[in-house]
C-alpha positions in Angstrom: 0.0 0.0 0.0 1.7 3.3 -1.0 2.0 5.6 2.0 1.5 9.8 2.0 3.7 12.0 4.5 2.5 15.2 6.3 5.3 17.0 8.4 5.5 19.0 11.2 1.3 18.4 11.6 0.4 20.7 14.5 -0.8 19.8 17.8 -1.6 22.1 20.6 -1.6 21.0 24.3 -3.8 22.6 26.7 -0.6 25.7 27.5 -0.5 26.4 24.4 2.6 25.4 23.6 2.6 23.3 20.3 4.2 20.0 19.5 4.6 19.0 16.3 4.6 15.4 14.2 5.2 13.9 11.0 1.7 11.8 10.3 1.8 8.9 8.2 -1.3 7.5 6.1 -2.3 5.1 4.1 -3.2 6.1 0.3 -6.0 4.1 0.6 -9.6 4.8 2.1 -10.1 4.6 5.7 -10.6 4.7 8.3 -7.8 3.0 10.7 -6.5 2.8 13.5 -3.8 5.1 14.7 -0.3 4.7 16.2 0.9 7.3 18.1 5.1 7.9 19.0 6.5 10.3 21.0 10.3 10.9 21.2 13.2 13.3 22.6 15.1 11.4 19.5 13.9 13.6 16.5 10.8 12.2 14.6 12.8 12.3 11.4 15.3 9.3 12.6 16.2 6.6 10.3 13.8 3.5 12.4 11.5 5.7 13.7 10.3 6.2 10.5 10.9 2.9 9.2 8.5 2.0 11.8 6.1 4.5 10.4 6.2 3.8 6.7 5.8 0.1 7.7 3.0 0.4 9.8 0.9 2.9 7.4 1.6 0.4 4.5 -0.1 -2.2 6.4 -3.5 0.0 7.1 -2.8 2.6 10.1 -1.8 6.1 10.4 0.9 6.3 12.3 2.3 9.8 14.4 5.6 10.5 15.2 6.0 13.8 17.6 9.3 15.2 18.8 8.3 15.9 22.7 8.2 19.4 24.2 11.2 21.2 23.8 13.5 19.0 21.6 14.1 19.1 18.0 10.5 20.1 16.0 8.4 21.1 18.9 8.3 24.3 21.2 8.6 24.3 24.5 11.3 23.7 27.5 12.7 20.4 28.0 12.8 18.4 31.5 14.3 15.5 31.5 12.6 12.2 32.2 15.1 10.7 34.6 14.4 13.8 37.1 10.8 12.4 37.7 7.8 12.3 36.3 6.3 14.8 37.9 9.2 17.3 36.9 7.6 16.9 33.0 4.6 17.8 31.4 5.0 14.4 29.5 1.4 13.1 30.7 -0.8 15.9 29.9 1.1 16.0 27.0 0.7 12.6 26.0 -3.2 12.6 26.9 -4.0 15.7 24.6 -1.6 13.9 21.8 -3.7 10.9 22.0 -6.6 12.9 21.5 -5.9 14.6 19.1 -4.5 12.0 17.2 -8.0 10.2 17.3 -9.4 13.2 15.7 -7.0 12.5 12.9 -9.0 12.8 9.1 -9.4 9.1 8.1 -8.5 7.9 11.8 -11.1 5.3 13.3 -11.0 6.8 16.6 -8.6 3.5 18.4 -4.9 4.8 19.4 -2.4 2.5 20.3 1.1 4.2 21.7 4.3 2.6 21.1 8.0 3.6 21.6 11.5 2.4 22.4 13.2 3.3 25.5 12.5 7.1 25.9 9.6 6.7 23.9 8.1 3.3 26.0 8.7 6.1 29.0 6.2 8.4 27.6 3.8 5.7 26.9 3.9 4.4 30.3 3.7 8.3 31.6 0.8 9.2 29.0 -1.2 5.4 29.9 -2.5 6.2 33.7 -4.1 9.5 32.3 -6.4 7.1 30.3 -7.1 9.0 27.3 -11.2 7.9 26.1 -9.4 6.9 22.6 -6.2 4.9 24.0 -6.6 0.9 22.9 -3.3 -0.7 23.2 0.3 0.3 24.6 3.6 -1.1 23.3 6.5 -0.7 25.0 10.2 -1.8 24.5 13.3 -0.9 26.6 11.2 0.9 29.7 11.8 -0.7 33.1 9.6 0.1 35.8 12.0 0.9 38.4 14.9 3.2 37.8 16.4 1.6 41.1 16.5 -2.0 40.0 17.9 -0.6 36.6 21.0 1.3 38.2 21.7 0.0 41.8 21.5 3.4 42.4 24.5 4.2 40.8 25.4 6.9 38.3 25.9 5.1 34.7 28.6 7.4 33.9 29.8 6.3 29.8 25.6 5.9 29.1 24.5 8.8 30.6 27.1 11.6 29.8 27.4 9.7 26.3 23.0 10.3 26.3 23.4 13.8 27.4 25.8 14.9 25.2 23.3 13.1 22.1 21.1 15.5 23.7 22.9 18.5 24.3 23.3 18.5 20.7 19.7 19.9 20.0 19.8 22.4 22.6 22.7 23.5 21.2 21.2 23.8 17.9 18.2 25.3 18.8 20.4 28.0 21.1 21.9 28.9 17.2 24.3 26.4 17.1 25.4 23.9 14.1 23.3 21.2 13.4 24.8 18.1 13.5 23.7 14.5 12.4 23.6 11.6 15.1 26.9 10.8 13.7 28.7 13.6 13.6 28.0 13.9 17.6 28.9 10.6 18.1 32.1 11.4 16.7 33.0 14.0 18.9 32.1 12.4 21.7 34.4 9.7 20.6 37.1 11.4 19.1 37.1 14.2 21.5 35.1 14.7 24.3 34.8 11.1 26.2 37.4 10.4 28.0 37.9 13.9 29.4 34.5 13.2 31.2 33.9 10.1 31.9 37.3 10.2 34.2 36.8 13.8 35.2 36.7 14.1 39.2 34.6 15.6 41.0 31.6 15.0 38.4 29.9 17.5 39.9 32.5 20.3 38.6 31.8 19.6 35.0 31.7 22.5 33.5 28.3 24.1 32.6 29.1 24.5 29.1 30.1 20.8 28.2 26.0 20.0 28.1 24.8 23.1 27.2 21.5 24.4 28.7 20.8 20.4 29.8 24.2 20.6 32.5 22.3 21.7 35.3 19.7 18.8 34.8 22.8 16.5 34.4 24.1 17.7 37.9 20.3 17.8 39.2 20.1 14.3 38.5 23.6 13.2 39.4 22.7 14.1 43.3 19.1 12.0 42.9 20.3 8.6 42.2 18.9 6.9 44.8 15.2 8.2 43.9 12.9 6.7 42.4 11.8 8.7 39.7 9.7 6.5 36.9 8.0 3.9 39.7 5.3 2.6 36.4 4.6 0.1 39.7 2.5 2.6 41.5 0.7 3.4 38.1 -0.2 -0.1 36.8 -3.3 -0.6 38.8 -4.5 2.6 36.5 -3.6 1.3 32.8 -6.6 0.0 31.3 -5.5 -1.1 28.4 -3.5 -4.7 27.0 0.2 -3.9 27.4 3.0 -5.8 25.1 6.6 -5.3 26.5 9.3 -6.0 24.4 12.9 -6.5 25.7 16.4 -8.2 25.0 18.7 -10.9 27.5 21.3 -7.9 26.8 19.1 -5.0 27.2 20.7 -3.3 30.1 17.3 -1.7 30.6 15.8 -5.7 31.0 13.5 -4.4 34.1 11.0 -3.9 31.3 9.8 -7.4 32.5 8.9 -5.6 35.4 5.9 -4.1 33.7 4.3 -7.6 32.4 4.6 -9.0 35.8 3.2 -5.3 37.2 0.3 -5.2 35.0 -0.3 -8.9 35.5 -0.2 -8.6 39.3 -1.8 -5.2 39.7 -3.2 -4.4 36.7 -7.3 -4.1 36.4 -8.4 -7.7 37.0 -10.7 -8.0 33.4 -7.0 -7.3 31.7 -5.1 -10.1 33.2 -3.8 -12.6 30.8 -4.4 -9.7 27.6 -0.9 -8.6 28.2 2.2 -9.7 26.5 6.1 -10.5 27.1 8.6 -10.7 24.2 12.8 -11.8 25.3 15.0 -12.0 22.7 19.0 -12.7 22.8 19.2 -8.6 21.9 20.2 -5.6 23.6 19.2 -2.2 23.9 17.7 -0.6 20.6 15.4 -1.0 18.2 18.0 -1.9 15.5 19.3 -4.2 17.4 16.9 -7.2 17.2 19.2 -9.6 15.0 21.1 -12.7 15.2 24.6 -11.1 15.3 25.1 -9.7 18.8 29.2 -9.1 19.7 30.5 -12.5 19.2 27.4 -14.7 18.9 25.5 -16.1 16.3 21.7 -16.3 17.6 20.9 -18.2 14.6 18.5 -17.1 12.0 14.8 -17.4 14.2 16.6 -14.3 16.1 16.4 -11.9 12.9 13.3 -9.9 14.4 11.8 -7.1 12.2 10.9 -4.3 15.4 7.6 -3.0 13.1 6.5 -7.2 12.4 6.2 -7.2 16.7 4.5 -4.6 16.1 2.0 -4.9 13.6 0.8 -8.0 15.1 0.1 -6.7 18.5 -1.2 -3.4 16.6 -3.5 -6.5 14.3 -4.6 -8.4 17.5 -5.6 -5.2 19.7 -6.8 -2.8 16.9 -8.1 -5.0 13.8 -8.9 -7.8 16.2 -7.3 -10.3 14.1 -5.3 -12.9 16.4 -1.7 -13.3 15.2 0.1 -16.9 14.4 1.1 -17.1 17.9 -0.6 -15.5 20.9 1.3 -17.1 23.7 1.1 -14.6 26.7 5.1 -15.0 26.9 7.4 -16.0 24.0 11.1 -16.4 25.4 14.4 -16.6 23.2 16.4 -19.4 24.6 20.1 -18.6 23.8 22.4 -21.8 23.5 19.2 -23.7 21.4 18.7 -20.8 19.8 14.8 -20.8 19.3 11.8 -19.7 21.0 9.8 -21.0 23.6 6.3 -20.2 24.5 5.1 -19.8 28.2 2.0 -19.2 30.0 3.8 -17.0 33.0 6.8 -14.9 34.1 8.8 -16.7 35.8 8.0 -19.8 35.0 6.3 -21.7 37.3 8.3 -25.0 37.3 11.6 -23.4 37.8 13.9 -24.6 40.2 16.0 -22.4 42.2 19.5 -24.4 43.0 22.6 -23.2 44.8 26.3 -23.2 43.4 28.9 -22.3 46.2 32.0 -20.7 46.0 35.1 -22.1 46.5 38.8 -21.7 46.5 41.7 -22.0 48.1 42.3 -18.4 48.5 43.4 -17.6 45.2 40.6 -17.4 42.7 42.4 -14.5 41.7 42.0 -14.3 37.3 41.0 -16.6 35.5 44.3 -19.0 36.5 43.3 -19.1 40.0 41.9 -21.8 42.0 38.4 -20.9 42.3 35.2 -23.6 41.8 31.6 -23.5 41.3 30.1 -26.6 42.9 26.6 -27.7 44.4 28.7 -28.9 47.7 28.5 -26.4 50.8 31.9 -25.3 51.8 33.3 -26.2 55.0 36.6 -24.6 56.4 38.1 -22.7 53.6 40.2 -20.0 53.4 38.8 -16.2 52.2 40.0 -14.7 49.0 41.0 -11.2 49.0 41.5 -8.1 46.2 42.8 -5.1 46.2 40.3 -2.7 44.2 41.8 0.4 43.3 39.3 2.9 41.8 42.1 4.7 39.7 42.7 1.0 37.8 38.7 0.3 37.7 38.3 -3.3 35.9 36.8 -1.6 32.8 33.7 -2.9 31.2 33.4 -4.9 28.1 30.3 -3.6 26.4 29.0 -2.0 22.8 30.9 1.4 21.4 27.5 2.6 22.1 28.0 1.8 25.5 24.8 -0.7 25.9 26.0 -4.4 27.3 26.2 -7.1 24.7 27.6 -10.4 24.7 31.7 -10.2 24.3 35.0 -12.0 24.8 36.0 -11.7 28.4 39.6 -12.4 27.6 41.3 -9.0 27.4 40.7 -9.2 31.6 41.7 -12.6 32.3 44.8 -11.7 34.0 43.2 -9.2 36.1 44.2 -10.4 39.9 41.4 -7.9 41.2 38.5 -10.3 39.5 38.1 -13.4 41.6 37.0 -16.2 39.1 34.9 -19.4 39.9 33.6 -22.0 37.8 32.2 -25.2 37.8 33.7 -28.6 36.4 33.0 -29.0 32.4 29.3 -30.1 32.0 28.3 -33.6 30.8 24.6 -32.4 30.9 22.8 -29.0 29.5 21.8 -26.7 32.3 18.8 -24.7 31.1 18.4 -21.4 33.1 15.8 -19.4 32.7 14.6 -16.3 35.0 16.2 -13.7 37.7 19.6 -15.1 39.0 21.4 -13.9 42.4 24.4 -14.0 44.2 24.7 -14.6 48.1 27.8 -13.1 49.0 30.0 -12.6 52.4 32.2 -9.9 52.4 34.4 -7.7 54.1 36.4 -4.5 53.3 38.4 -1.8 54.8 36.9 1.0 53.1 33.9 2.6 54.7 32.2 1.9 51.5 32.6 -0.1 48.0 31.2 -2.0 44.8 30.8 -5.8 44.5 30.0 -6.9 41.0 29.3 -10.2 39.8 28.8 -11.4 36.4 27.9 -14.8 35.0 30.5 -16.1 31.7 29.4 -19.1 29.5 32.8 -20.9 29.0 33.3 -23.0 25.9 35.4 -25.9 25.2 37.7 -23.8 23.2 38.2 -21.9 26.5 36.8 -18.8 25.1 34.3 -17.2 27.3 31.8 -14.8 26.8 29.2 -12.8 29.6 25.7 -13.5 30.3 24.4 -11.3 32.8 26.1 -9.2 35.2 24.9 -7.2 38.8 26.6 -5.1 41.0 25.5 -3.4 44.5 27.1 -0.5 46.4 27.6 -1.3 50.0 25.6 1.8 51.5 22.9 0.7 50.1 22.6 -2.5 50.8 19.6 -2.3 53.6 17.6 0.1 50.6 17.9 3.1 49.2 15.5 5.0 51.5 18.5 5.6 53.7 22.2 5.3 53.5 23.6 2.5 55.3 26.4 3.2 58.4 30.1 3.0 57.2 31.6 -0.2 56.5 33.6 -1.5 59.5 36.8 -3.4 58.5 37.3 -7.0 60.0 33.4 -7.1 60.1 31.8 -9.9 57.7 28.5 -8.2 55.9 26.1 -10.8 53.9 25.1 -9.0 50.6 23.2 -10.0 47.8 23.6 -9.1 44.5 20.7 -8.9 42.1 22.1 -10.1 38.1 19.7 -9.5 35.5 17.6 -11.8 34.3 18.5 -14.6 31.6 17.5 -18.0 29.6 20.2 -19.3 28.3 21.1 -23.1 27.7 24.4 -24.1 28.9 25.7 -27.3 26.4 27.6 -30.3 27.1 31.5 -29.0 27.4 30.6 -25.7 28.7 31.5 -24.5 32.1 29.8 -21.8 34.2 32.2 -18.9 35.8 31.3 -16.7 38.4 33.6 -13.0 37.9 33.3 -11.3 40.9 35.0 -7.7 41.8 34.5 -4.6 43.0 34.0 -2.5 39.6 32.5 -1.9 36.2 33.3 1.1 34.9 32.3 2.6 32.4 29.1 0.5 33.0 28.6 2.1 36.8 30.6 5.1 38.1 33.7 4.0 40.1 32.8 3.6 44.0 35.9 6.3 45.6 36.0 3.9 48.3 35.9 7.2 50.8 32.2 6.9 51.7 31.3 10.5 50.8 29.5 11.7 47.6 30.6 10.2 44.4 29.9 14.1 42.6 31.5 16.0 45.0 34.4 13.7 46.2 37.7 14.7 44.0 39.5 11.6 46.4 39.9 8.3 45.4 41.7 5.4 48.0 42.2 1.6 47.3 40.5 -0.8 49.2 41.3 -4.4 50.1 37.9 -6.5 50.0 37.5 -9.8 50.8 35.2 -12.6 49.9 34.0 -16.1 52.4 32.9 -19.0 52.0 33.3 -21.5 54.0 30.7 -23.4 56.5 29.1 -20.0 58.8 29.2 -17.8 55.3 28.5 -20.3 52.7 28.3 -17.7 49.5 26.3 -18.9 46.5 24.8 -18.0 43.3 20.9 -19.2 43.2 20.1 -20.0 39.3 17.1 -20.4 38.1 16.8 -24.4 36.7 14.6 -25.1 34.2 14.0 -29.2 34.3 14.7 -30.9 30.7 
């Protein structure tokens, strides 16, 4: 179906300040249904409108809007990670829907849809519940900030995102205009490793993010807020939900709205909504069978605007697609999907590896195991992590976490390495995974990080999933925790991200455990004061236990075959 293209269509939200969209229709005769997306990303990018083109070829109008203040549309710009309530993103959103219904040749039934940002202000705009608002689809969104970052500032991500940003505010301040590549390049070429190792944070200058610095700082100093909670707002969507995510997505939490709107969702909904995994990460260019490394085989080549169109077909044209199973899963290692009736799945079977060593699992030719035995007496291993030589993360040029070779920090004696024996039987895991963990440190505060590595029989290894906690907040993040105190042995536990991954005959599994990620997480100074306004940084020696009274573990979730 050939497809017609309005720009810059104008909307008018109830301030008067107008927002403004790029509509397109079908050249056909209506009416039908209506898709509407709105993004800080610039309506006129590359998949967005891919997206677009696809979906009005197959019978819908579909809206793109730049949100207030960036790129098309008038206004200021607040950024979504300083709160919800610090935007006018849901009034926004209500009188966009709206309008959008009114469209010529619309039918009068919305759905909103969006990646990351854009899932964000669907998730804001849903609780308003706009009369015409049928469907919401959502990819990349958690519902928590807090179970996203630990409460810790993702320092290459988020100055890498706000200088993406700055860009347009620069522009529309009378500066160049510059493609998505061209900043990228800078950044790269330029500007990124003057930041991301600048100390204190909180000194950055004012100009290196233009007019968006002061948000930057704003929300440097509010990391342990919660500022999206979509938990308190489920009860309130009345529509069928379909979230989308990725194994890799570093934003995975979106599960956490299927299992929201499941649990506290309006009762006549329950079982409408839907849960996508694939082996992907963060983006929706991303959903392919080439990620780092691996080869996900060719059922992981995933069109974003197929997904889509038959949730869009099912919820707007009522036409049921080939497979309607409430949860579809990606198992990596099989490499195929798997249908399920519930998140997690129900028959899983939580099992226990311990750690063990003989005090030097230190790298990856230490003496560390993974076992199913309990320890009994063993002897501690111990680190020295020094936030000036920060183990550095092994993730995407775009800084989002995909799989990759863990060789280049094998010799690392500041990772403490455990794995189990080589496996004569596949070991499915699917669902959350933690790690139990005994520690001590003479540092009033630090990082440990954890991070499950499928080893092959080649001996190459590559991540999984990966989690990290930062010692003051390991009773919450409602208040700070008192000061480490050294000789005294703390029990932590460590949340990893979820996973379903099949671990083959001849594989191992390894357990990396340290005290830093970086430039994944900012680098804990190890002084216990602010991590923006502390220019000091001091080593600390951290030790890990397991032996009978501190037996640590890592709980996987089993899947019986």
């Amino acid at each position: 179906m050939d497809v017609l293209v309005e720009e810059n269509a104008e909307a008018v939200m109830p301030d008067g300040v107008i927002l403004r969209s790029d509509i397109f229709r079908p050249n056909a005769a209506g009416p039908f249904p209506v898709l509407i997306s709105r993004t800080p990303y610039d309506k006129r990018r590359a998949a967005y409108q891919r997206v677009a083109r696809f979906m009005a070829a197959h019978g819908y109008i579909c809206v793109l809007q730049d949100i207030r203040g960036t790129h098309g549309s008038d206004g200021e710009y607040h950024l979504a990670r300083n709160g919800r309530e610090s935007t006018t993103d849901a009034e926004d959103g209500y009188t966009s829907i709206e309008w959008a219904a009114t469209l010529p040749g619309s039918n009068g039934k919305v759905c909103i849809w969006g990646h990351s940002y854009s899932s964000w202000s669907a998730w804001v705009a849903a609780p308003t519940r706009p009369p015409h608002l049928a469907a919401l689809f959502g990819s990349g969104m958690a519902a928590k900030i807090l179970n996203n970052t630990r409460g810790i500032f993702e320092t290459g991500r988020r100055l890498h995102w706000m200088y993406q940003q700055a860009a347009d505010a620069r522009q529309r301040a009378g500066g160049p205009s510059l493609t998505r590549a061209e900043i990228d390049a800078r950044w790269y070429d330029v500007e990124r490793y003057k930041w991301i190792w600048f100390l204190p944070l909180g000194d950055i200058p004012d100009s290196a993010f233009s007019s968006l610095t002061p948000q930057l700082k704003q929300y440097m100093q509010n990391q342990t807020v919660e500022s999206w909670g979509f938990d308190e707002v489920h009860p309130d969507v009345i529509v069928p939900t379909c979230t989308l995510t990725g194994w890799y997505d570093r934003i995975i939490g979106a599960i956490e709205q299927y299992e929201g709107m499941e649990q506290s969702g309006p009762v006549e909904l329950r079982g409408k909504h839907r849960l996508i995994i694939g082996p992907w990460g963060h983006g929706i260019e991303k959903l392919r069978r080439n990620q780092g490394p691996m080869d996900f085989g060719p059922d992981a080549d995933v069109q974003y605007e197929e997904l889509l169109l038959d949730w869009c077909d099912l919820q707007l044209k009522a036409m049921p697609p080939p497979n309607a199973a409430p949860v579809r899963l990606f198992i990596m290692g099989d490499n195929r999907w798997q249908n399920e009736n519930e998140w997690p799945l129900a028959r899983t079977r939580y099992t226990e590896f311990y750690l063990h060593s003989g005090g030097a699992a230190n790298s990856v030719s230490g003496d560390g195991a993974l076992t199913l035995e309990k320890p009994l007496a063993e002897i501690p291993d111990s680190f020295v992590y020094d936030p000036r030589d920060p183990v550095m993360s092994l993730m995407g040029r775009d800084v989002q976490m995909e799989p990759r070779h863990q060789s280049p920090l094998d010799e690392r004696q500041d990772i403490l390495v455990f794995q189990t024996d080589v496996l004569t039987d596949e070991l499915l895991i699917v669902g959350p995974v933690r790690l139990n963990l005994w520690v001590s440190t003479d540092a009033p505060d630090t990082d440990f990080t954890a991070k499950l590595v499928d080893v092959y029989p080649d001996g190459s290894a590559v991540n999984v999933t990966y989690g990290v906690i930062r010692c003051e907040f390991r009773d919450g993040f409602a208040e700070k925790a008192p000061p480490m105190t050294p000789g005294q042995i703390y029990q932590l536990e460590i949340a990893l991200n979820p996973t379903g991954i099949a671990f083959k005959k001849g594989h191992r599994l390894r357990l990396d455990v340290s005290s830093s990620d970086f430039p994944n997480f900012d680098r804990n100074h190890n002084t216990g004061r602010d991590f923006w306004a502390d220019p000091e940084m001091r080593p600390a020696r951290n030790m890990i236990f397991h032996d009978q009274q501190h037996p640590s573990n890592l709980v996987l979730p089993v899947i019986p075959r």
